[in-house]
Each structure stands twice: as structure tokens, then as C-alpha cells.
C-alpha positions as CSV (number, residue, x, y, z in Angstrom):
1,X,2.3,-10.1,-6.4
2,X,5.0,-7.6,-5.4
3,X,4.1,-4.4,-4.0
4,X,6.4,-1.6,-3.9
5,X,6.2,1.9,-2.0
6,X,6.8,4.9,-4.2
7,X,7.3,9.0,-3.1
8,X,5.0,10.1,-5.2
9,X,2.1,9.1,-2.4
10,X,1.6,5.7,-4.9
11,X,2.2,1.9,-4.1
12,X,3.1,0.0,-7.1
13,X,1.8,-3.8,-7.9
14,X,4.1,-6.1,-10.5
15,X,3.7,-9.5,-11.3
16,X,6.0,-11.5,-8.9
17,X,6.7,-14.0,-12.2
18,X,7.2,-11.9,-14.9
19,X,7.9,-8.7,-12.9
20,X,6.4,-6.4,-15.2
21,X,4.2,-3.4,-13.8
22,X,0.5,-4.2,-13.1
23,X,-1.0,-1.3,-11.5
24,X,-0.5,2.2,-9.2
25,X,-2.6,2.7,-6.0
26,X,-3.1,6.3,-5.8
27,X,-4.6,8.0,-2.6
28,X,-1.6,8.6,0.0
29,X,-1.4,12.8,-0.2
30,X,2.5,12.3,0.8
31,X,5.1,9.2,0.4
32,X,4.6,6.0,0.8
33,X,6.6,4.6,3.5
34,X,5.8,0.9,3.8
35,X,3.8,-1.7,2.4
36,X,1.9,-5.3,3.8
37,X,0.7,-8.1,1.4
38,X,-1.6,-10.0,4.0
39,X,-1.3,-13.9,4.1
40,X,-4.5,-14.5,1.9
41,X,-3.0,-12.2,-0.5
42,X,-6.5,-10.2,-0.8
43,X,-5.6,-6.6,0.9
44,X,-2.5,-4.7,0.8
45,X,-1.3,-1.9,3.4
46,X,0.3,1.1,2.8
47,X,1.7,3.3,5.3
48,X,2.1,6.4,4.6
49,X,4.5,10.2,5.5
50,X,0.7,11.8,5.5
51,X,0.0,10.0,8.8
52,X,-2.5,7.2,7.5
53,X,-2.4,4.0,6.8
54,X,-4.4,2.7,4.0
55,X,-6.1,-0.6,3.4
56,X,-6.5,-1.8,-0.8
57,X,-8.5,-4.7,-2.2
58,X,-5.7,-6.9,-4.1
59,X,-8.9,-8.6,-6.5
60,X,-10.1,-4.8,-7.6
61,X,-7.1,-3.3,-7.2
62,X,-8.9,-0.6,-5.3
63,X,-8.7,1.1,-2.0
64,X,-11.0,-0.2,0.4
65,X,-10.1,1.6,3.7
66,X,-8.3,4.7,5.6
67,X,-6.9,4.6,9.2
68,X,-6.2,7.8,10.7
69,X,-4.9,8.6,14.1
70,X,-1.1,8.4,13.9
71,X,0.5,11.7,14.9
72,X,3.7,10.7,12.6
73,X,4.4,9.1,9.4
74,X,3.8,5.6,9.5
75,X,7.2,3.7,8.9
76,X,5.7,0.3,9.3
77,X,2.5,-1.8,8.2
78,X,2.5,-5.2,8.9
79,X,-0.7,-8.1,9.0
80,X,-1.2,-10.6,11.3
């Protein structure tokens, strides 16, 4: 997978080998600043201008998760 950020408050997933489009995860109220693929490649972060930062199951394509708390737009998301 490659996931891309997008301003209309979307991430977009495309196939990393044939690079076309697979799917939109909508739910960010702003832009979407950053994205995270995490190392098992089964959640995705986005990071978003409307202060959260939200967690998406790769296998449903779905969110799963909402962190709230930041008092800015979150410019980075990163797993470890």
C-alpha cells in the first residue's frame, strides 16, 4: 500500500504495484496533514489540521480509532 494525505479531510490508499486508487478514508472534518503505515501494515494514521489524529484498520479499510487532545494541527504521525 501507499497512503496519501489529501485537503479535503480524506487519506487516499493505492496499490503500491500497480498504483491505481483503492480506497478514501473519510472522517478528518479538516486536512489531512500526515499519514503512518505501521510495520505490520494493519493500521494507518492520519494526522489531521482538525486537531486529531486518527487510527484506520488497513484489512477493512475502516476507521477504528480517534485521538483527541492536541491543541494544534497535527503535522506528524509516526508508529513505533
Amino acid at each position: 500500500w501507499v497512503v496519501t494525505a489529501c485537503a479535503d479531510g480524506s487519506a487516499a490508499m493505492w496499490d503500491a504495484n500497480t498504483g491505481e486508487w483503492c480506497k478514501s478514508l473519510f472522517g478528518h472534518d479538516l486536512s489531512v496533514f500526515s499519514v503512518a503505515l505501521s510495520p505490520d501494515l494493519c493500521s494507518i494514521a492520519t494526522g489531521s489540521s482538525d486537531h486529531t489524529v486518527r487510527l484506520w484498520s488497513v484489512q477493512r479499510q475502516s476507521w477504528r480509532l480517534t485521538l483527541r487532545g492536541h491543541r494544534s494541527g497535527v503535522l506528524c504521525v509516526n508508529f513505533s
